[in-house]
TORPA-353776 format. One line per 8 residues: number of its first residue (from 1); their letters; for each residue x, y, z of N, C-alpha, C, O. Coordinates in steps of 0.1 Angstrom, whole numbers. Each point is the difference from the previous one (the first is absolute). Layout:
BEGIN
NUM) A) X/Y/Z/X/Y/Z/X/Y/Z/X/Y/Z; ... .
! end
This chain:
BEGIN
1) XXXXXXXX) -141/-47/-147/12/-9/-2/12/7/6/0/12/-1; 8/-17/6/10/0/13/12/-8/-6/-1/-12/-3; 13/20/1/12/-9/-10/9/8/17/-1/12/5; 11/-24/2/3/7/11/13/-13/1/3/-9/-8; 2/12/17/14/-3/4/-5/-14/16/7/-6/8; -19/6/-10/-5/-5/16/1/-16/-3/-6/-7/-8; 16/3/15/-3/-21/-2/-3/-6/11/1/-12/3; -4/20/4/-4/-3/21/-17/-3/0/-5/-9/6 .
9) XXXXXXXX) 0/16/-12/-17/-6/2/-3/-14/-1/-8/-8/6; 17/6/-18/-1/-17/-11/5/-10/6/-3/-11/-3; 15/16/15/4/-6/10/-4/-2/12/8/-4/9; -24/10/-7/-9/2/11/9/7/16/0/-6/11; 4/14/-13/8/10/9/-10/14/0/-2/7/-10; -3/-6/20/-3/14/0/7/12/5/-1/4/12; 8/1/-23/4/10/2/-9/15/-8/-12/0/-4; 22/11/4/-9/15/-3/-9/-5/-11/-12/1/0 .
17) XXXXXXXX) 19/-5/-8/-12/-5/-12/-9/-4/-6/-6/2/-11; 6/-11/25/-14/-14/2/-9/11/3/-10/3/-6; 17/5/21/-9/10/6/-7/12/-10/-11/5/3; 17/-3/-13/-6/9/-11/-10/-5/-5/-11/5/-2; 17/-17/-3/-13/-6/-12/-11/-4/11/-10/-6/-6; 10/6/15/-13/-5/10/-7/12/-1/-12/-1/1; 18/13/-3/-10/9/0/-3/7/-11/-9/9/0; 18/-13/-14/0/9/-9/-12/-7/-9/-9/6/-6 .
25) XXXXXXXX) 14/-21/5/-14/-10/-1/-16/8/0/-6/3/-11; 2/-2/22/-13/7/0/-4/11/-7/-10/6/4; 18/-3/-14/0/13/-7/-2/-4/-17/-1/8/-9; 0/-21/8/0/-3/-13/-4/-17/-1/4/-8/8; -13/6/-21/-5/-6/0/12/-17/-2/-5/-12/0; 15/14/-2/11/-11/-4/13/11/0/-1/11/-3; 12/-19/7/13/5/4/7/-9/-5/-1/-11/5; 9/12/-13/14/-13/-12/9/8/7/-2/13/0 .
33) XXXXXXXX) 17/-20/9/10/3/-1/9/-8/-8/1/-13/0; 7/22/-7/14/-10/-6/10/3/5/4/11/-2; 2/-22/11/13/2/6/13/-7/-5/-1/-6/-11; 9/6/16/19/-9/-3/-8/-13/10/-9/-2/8; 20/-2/-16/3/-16/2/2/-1/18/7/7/6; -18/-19/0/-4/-1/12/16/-10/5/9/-3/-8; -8/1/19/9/-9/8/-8/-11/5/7/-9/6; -20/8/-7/-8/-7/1/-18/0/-4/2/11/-5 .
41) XXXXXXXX) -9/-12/5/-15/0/-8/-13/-7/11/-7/-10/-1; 8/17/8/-13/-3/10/-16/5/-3/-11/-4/5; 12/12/-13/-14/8/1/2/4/-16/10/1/-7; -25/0/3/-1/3/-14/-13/11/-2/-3/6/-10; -3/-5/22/-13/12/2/-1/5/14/-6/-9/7; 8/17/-2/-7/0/10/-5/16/2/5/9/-7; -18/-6/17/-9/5/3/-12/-1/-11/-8/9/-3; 8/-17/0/-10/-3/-12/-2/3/-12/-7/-7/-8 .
49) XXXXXXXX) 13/21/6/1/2/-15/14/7/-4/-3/8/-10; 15/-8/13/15/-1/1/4/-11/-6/-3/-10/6; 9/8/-16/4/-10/-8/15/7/-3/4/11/-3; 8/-29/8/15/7/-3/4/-13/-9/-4/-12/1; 12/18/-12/5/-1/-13/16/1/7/3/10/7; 7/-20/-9/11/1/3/5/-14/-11/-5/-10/-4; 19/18/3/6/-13/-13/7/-10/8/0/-1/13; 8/-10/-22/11/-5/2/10/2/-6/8/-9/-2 .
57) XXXXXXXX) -6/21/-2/15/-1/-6/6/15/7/-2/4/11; 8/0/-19/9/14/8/1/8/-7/-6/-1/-11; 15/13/14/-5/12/1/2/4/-14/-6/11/-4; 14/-20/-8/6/3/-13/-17/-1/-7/0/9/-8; -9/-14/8/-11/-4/-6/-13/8/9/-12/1/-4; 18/6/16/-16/11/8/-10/2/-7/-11/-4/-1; 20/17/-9/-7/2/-7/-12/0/-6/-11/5/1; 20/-17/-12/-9/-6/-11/-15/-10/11/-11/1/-4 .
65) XXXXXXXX) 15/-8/15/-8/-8/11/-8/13/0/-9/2/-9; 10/4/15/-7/16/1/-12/6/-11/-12/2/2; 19/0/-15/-13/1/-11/-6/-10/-5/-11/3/-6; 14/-16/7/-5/-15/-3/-9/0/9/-11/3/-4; 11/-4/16/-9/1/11/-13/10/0/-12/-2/3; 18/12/-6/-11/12/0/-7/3/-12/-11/3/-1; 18/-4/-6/-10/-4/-16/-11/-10/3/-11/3/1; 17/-19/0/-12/-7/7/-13/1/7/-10/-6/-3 .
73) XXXXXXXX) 14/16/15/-6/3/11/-13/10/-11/-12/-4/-3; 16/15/0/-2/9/-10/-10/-3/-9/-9/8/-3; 10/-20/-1/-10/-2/-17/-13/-9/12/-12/-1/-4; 17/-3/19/-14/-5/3/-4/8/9/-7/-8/6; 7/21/1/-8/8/3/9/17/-3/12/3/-2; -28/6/5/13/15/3/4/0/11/-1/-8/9; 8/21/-12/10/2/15/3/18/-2/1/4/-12; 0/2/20/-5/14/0/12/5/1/4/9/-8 .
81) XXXXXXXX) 5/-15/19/15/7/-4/11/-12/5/-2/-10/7; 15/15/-13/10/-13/3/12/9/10/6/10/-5; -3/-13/20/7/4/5/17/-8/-3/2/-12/1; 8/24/-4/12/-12/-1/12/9/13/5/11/3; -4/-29/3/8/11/13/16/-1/-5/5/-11/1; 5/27/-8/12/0/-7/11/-4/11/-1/1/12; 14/-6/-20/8/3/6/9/-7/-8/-5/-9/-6; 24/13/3/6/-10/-9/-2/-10/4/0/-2/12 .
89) XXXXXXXX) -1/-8/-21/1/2/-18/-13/1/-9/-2/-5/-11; -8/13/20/-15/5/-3/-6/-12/-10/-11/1/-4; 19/-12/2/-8/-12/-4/-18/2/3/-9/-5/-7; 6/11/18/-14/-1/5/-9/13/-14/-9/-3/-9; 16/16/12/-3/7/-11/0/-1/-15/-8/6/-8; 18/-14/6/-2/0/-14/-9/-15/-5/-3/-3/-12; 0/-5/21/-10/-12/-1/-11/9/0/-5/0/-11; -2/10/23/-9/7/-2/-3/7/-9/-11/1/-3 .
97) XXXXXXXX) 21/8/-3/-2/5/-12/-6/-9/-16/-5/6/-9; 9/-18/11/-2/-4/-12/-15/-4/3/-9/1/-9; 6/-6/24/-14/-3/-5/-11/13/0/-12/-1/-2; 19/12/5/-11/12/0/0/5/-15/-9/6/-5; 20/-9/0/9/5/-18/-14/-10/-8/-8/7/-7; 6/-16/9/-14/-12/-8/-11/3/7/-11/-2/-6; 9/5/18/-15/-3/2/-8/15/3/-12/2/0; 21/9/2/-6/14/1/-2/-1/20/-4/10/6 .
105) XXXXXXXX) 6/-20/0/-1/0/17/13/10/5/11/-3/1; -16/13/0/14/13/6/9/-6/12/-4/-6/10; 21/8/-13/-2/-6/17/11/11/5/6/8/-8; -5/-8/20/7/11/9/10/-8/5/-3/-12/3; 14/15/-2/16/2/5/-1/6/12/-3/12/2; 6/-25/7/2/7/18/17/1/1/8/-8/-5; -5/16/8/11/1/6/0/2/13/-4/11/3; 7/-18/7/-4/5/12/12/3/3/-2/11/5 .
113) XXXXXXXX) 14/-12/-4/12/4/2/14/0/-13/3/-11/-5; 3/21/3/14/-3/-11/12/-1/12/4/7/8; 0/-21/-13/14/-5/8/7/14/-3/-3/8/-9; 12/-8/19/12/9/-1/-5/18/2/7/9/-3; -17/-9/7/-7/14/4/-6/1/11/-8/-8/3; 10/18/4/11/7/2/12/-2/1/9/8/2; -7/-19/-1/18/-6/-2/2/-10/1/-6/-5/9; 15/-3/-17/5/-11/-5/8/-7/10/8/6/7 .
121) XXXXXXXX) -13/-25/-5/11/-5/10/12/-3/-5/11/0/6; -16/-2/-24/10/-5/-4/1/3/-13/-10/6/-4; 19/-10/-6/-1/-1/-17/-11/-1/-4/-6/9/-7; 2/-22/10/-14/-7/0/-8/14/-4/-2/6/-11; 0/-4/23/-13/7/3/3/18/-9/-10/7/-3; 19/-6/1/4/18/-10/-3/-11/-13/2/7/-10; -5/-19/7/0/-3/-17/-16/-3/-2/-7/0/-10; 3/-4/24/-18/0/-1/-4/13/4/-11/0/-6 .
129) XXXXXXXX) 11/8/10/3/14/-1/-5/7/-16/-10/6/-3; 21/-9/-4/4/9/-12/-10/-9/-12/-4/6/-11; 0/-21/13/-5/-8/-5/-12/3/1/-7/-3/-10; 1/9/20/-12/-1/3/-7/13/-9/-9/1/-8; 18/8/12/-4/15/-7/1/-6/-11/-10/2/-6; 18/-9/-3/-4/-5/-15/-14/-4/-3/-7/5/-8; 4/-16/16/-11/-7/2/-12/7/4/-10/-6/0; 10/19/5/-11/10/5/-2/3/-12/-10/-3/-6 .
137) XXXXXXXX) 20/11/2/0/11/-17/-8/-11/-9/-12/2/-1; 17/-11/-4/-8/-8/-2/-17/-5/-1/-9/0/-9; 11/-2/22/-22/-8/6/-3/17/-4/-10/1/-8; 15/8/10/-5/17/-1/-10/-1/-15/-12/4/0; 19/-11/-10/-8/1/-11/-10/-11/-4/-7/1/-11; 5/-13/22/-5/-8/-2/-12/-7/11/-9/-9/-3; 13/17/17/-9/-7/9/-9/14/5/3/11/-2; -15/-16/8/-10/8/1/4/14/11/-5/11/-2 .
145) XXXXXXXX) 12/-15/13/7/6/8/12/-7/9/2/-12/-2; 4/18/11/3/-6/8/-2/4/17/-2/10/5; 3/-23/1/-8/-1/10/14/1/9/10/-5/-5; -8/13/19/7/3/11/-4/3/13/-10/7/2; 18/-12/8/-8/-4/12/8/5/8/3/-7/10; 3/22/-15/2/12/15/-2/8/-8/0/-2/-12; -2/19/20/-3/11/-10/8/9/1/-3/12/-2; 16/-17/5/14/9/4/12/-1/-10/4/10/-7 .
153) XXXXXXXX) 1/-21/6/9/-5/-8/-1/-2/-15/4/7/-9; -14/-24/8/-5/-1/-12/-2/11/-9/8/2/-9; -20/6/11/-5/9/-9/18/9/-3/8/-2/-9; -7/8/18/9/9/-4/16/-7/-13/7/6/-8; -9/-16/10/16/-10/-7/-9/-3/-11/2/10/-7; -10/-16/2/-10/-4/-8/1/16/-13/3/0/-12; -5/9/23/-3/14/-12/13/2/-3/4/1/-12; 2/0/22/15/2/-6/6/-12/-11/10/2/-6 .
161) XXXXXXXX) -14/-7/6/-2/-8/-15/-4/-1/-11/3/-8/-9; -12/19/10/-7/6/-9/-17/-7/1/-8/6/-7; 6/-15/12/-15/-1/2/-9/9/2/3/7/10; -14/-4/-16/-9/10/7/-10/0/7/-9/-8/-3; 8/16/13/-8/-3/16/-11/-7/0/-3/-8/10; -5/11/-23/-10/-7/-1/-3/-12/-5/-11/-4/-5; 24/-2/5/-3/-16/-3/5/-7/13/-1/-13/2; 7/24/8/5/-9/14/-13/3/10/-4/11/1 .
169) XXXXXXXX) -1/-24/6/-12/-4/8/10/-5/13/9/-9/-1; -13/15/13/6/-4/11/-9/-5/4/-9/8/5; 7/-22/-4/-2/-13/9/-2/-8/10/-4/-12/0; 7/18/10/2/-6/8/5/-20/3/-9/-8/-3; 21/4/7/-6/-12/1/5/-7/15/3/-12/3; -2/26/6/0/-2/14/-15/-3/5/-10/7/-4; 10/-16/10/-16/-3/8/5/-5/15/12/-2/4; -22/0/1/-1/-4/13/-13/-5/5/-10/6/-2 .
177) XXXXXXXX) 9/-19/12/-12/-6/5/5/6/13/9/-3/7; -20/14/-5/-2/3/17/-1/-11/10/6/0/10; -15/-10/-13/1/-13/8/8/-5/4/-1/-5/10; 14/6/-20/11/-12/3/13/14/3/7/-4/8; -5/12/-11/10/11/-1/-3/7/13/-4/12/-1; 5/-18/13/-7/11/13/9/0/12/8/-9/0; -8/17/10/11/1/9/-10/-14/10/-11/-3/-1; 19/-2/10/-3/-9/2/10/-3/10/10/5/-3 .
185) XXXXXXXX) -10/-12/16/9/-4/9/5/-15/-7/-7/-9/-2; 20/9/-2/8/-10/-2/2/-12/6/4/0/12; -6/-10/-16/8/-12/3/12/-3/10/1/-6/11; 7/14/-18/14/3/4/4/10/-9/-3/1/-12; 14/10/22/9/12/-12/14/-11/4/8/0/10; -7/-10/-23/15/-4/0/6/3/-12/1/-8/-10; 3/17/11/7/10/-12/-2/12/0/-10/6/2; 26/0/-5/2/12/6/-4/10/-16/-5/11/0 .
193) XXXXXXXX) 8/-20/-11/4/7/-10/-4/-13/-14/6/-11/-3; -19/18/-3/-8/-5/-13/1/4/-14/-4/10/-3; 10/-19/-6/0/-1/-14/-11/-4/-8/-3/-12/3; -2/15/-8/-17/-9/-10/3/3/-15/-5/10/-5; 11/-18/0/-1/4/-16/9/-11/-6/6/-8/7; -6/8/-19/8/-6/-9/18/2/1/7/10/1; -5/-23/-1/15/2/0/9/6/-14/7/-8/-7; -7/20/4/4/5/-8/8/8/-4/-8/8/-4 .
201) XXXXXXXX) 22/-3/0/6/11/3/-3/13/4/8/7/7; -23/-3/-12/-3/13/5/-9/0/8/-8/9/-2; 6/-18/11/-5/-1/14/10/6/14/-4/4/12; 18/-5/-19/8/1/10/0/-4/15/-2/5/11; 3/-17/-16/0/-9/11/14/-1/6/1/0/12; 6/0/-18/18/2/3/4/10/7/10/0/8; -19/8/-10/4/17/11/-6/-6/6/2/-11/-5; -11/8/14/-7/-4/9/9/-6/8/4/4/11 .
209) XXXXXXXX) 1/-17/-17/8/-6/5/13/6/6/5/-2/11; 0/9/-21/11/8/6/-1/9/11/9/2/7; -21/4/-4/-1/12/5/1/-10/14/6/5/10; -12/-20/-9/-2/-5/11/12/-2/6/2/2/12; 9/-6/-22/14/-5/4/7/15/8/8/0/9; -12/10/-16/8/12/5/-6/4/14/7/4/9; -19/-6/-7/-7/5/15/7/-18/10/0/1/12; 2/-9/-17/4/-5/7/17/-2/5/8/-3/10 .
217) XXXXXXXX) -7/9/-23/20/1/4/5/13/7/8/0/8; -17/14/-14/4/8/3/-4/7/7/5/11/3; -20/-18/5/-7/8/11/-6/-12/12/-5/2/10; 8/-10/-14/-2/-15/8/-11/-3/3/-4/-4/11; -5/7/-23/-17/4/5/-3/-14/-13/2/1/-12; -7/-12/18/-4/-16/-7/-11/2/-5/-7/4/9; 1/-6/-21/-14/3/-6/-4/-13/0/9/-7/4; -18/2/-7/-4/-11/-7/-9/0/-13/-11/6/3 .
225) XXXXXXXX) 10/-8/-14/-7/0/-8/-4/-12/-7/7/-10/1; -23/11/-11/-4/-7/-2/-3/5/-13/-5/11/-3; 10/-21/-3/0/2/-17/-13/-12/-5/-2/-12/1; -5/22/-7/-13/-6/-7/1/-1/-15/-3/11/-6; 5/-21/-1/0/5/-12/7/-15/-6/5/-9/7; -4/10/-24/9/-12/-4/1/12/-14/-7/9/-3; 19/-14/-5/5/4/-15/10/-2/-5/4/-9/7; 6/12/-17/10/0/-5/12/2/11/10/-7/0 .
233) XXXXXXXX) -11/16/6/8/6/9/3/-7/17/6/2/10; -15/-14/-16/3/-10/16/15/-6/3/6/0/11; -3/-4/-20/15/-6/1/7/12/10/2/3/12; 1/2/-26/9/16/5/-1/2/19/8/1/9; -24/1/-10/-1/7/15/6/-10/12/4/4/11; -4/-16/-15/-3/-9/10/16/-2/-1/3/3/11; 8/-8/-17/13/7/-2/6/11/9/10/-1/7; -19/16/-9/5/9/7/-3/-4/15/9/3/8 .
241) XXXXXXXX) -20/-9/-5/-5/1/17/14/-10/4/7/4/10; -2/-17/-18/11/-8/5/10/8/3/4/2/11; 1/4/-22/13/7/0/0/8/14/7/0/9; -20/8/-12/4/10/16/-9/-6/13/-7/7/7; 9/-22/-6/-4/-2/10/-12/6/7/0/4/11; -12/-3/-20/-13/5/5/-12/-15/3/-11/1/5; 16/-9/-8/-8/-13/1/-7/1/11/-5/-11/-1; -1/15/13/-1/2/9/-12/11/4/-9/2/8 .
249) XXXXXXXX) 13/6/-20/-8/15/5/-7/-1/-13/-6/11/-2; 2/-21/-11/-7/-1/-7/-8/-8/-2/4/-11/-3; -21/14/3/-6/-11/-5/-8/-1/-14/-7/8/-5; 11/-19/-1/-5/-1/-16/-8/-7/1/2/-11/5; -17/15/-10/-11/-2/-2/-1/0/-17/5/9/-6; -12/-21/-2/0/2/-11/-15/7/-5/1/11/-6; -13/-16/8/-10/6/2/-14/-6/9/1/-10/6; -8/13/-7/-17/2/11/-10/-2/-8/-4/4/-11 .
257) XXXXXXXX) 0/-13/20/-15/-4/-13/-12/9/-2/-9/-2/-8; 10/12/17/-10/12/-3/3/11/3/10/3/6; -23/5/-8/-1/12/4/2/3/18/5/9/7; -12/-19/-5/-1/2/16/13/-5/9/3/7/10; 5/-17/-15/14/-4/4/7/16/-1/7/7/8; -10/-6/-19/11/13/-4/0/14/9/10/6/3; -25/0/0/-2/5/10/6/-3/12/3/9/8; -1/-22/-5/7/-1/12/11/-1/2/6/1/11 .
265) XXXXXXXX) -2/-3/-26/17/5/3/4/15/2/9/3/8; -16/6/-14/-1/11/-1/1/6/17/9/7/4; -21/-13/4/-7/1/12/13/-2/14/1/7/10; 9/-22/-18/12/-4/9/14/9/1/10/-2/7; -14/12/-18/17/7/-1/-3/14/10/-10/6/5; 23/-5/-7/-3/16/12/-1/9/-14/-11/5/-1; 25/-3/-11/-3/8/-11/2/-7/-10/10/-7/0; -19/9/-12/1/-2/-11/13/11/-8/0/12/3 .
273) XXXXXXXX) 9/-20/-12/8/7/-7/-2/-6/-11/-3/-12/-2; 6/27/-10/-3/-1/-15/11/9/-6/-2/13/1; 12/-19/-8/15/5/-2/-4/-1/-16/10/-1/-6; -20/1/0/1/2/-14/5/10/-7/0/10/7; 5/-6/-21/7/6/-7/-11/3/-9/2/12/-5; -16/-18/0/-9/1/-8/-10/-11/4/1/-12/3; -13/23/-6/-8/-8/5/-19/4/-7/-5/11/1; -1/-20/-5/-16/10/-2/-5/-1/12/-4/11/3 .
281) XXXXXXXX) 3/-19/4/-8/3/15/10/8/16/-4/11/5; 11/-16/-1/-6/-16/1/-7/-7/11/1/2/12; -8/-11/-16/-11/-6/8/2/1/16/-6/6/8; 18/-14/-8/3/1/12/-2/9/12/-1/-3/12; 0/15/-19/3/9/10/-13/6/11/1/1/13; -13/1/-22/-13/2/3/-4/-12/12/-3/3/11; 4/-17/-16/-1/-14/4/9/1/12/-6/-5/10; 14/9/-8/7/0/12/-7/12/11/-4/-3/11 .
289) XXXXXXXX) 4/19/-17/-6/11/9/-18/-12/4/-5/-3/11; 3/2/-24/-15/-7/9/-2/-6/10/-10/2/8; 26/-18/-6/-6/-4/12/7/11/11/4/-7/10; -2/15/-9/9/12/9/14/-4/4/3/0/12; 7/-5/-22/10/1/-1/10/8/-3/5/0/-12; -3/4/15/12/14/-8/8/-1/-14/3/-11/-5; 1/20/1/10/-4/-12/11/6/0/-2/10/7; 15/-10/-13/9/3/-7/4/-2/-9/2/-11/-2 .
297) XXXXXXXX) 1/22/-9/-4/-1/-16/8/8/-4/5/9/7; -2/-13/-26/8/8/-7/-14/12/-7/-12/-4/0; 14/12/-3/-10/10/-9/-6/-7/-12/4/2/-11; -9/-6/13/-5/-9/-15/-16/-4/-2/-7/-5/9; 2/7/-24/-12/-4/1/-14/9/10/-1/12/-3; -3/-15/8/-7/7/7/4/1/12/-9/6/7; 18/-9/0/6/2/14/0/12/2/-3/1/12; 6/13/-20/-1/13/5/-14/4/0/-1/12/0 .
305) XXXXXXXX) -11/-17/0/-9/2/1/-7/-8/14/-6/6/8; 10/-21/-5/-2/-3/13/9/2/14/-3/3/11; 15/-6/-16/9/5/17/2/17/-1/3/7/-9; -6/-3/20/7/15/5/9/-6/7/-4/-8/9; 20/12/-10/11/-4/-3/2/8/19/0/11/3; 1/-25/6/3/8/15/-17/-2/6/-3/2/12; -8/-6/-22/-12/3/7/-5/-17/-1/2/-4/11; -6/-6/-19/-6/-10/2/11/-7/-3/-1/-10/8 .
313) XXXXXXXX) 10/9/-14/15/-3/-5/12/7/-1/-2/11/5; 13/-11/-10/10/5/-1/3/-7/-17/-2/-11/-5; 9/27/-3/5/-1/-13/15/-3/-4/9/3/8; -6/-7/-17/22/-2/1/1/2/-12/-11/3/-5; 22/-2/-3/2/3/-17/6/-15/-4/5/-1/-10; -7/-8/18/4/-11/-11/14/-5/2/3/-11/-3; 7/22/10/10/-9/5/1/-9/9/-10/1/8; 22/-13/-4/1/-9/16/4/15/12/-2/-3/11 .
321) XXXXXXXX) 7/13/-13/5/9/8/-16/6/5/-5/-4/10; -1/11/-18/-11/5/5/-11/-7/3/-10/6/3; 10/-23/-3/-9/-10/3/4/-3/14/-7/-1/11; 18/0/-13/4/0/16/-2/12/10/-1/-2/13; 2/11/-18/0/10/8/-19/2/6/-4/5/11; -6/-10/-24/-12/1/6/-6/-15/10/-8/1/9; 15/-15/-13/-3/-7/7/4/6/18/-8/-1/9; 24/7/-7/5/8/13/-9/5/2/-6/-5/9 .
329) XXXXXXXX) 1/16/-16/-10/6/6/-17/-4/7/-6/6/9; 4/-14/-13/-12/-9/-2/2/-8/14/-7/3/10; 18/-14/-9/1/-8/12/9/8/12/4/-7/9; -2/20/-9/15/-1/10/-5/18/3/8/7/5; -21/-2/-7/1/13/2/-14/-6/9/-6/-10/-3; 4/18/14/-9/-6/8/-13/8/-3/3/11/-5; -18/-16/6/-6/1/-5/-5/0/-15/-11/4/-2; 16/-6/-7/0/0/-14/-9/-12/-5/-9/1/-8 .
337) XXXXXXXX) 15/-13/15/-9/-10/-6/-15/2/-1/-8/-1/-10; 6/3/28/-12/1/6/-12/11/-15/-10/-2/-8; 19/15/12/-4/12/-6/-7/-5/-17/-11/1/-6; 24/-6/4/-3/-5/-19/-14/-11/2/-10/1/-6; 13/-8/13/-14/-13/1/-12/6/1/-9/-2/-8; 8/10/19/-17/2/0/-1/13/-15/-11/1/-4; 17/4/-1/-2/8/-10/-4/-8/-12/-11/1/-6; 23/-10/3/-6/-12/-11/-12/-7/1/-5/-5/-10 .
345) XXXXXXXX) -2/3/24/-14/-5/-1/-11/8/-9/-9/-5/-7; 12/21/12/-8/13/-2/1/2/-14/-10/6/-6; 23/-10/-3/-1/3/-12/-12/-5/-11/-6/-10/-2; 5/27/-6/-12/1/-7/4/-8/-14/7/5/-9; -13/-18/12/0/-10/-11/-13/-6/-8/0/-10/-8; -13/20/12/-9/-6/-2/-2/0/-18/-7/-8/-6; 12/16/2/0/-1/-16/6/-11/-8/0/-3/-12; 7/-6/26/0/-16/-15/-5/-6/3/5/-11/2 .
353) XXXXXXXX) -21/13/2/-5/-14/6/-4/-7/-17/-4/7/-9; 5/-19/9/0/-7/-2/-9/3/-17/3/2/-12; -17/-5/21/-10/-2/-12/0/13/-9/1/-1/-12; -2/11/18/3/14/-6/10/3/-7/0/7/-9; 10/-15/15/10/7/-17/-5/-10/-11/-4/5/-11; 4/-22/14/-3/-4/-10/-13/0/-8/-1/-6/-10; -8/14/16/-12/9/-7/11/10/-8/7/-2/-10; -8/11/16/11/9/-6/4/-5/-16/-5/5/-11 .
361) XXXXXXXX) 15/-17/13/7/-5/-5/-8/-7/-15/5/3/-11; -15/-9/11/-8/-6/-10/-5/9/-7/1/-1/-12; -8/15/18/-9/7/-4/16/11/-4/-2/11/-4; 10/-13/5/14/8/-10/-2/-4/-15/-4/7/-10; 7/-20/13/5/-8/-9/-13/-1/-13/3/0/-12; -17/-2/18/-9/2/-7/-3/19/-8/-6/2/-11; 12/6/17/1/8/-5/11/4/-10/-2/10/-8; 12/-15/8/14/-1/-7/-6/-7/-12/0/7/-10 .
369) XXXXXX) -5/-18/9/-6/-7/-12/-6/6/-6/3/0/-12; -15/8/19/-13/5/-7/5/11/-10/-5/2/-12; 15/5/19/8/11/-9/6/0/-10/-1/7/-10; 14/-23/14/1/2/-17/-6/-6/-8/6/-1/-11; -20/-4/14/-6/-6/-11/-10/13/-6/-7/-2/-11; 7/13/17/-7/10/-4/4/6/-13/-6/10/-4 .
! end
């Protein structure tokens, strides 16, 4: 059982998640997810034994939708473990808790990322931050473990919380289809400069933007970028591009119907940039080295384990000053592009393929269960 944040499947969109459950599926005899409230309702099973549970009401009642649902699900067959993916206002966790509290089904608390760590974009994110560590301390006495999907960050902030090591399981939930994730002669390279993610404060999409405005004001070097993504933070952005007159050098892409589109956006940019402030993955970045794209990145998540900073990509701290200073370096220092491209092909990415973590990944989870039912 699967209590998660995902309303994109139910809306027949394939995105990361569709892509997971196609393969996580084969690892178990039936798969229930319970998600938030859809924007629309296209699909109610798919890969044949994936069944999605989604309400009509909102987020004040999750919850309770959450153990009503899973109790149900519950009294008509077992289920070995209940995954709940956290995050404020852990509505997902404490629905999961109540049906693991009645039926003895253990379930595990993913965290795959805490807003505001390693640093906060905003208020926001330092109160889901300090919330969360509440919310950790917490599942600590109640969920079977918790599940994390880098082995740098997480573990280390988790203990510093007082959790102990052996209830944190690193995860993985970077994957990759070698098929579709491959270097590849492009269509067209029309874009200089690539965004892929959620429009969110700590995506930092805004430095991005800035950094663009500064290399064009103060070095007369025109980028163009293409922004992939939709979220809360669209207004805003799209505001900032008017104001400084970027209409021109930006293209807004809301999203791609697959895996294989997405690859090719990947395939069309010269560099992928990832200006995050906190992050568990992120996906992006592997997904991009695969099809031999380059990157530029804040330190986050597993990025210090894939870019050598100068060798398949270039590293920045998160400022528009030092973002700019690596995009200069990247388009305006000769040979660099070249140099970074064929390295990003070469990068050793073969540890997310795909089926293997989500092996990995089931046979965790089955062992997380077995334990604390021990």
């Amino acid at each position: 059982m699967m209590v998660s944040a995902d309303r994109s499947v139910v809306a027949g969109e394939r995105g990361p998640f569709y892509y997971m459950l196609e393969s996580f599926s084969k690892h178990w005899e039936r798969v229930d997810v319970i998600g938030t409230r859809p924007g629309e309702v296209k699909l109610q099973e798919v890969f044949g034994n994936v069944h999605l549970h989604h309400p009509n009401t909102g987020k004040v009642r999750q919850a309770s939708f959450i153990a009503r649902t899973g109790l149900r699900l519950a009294s008509e067959r077992p289920y070995t473990v209940i995954t709940s993916h956290d995050y404020n206002p852990f509505y997902n966790g404490l629905g999961s808790w109540r049906i693991s509290r009645r039926t003895g089904i253990p379930y595990v608390a993913e965290l795959h990322h805490v807003p505001g760590f390693p640093r906060a974009a905003n208020l926001r994110e330092r109160a889901d931050r300090f919330l969360t560590r509440l919310y950790a301390r917490w599942a600590s006495r109640r969920a079977a473990g918790f599940r994390v999907v880098n082995d740098r960050e997480m573990p280390g902030l988790l203990q510093s919380w007082g959790i102990p090591s052996e209830s944190i399981h690193v995860l993985s939930s970077l994957y990759l289809d070698g098929s579709v994730f491959r270097p590849q002669e492009p269509a067209s390279c029309d874009c200089d400069v690539l965004f892929v993610g959620r429009l969110v404060p700590n995506k930092g999409v805004l430095s991005i933007l800035s950094a663009l405005v500064r290399l064009r004001d103060v070095d007369g070097v025109k980028l163009k970028l293409r922004l992939l993504g939709r979220g809360p933070e669209a207004a805003r952005i799209e505001a900032f591009i008017k104001r400084h007159k970027l209409d021109s050098q930006v293209d807004r892409v809301d999203w791609v119907p697959d895996a294989e589109a997405l690859a090719d956006v990947y395939r069309s940019a010269r560099v992928l940039v990832c200006a995050s402030l906190s992050e568990g993955g992120p996906r992006v970045v592997p997904e991009a080295l695969a099809c031999g794209t380059p990157v530029i990145s804040t330190r986050v998540g597993l990025v210090a384990d894939l870019i050598q900073d100068g060798r398949n990509g270039l590293l920045f701290d998160g400022c528009v000053d030092d973002l700019a200073r690596a995009l200069r370096t990247f388009f305006c220092e000769s040979g660099t592009e070249s140099r970074l491209r064929a390295a990003a092909a070469a990068s050793e990415i073969d540890h997310f393929e795909r089926e293997a973590v989500i092996q990995r990944l089931a046979d965790g989870l089955k062992q997380v269960a077995e334990g604390a039912r021990s």
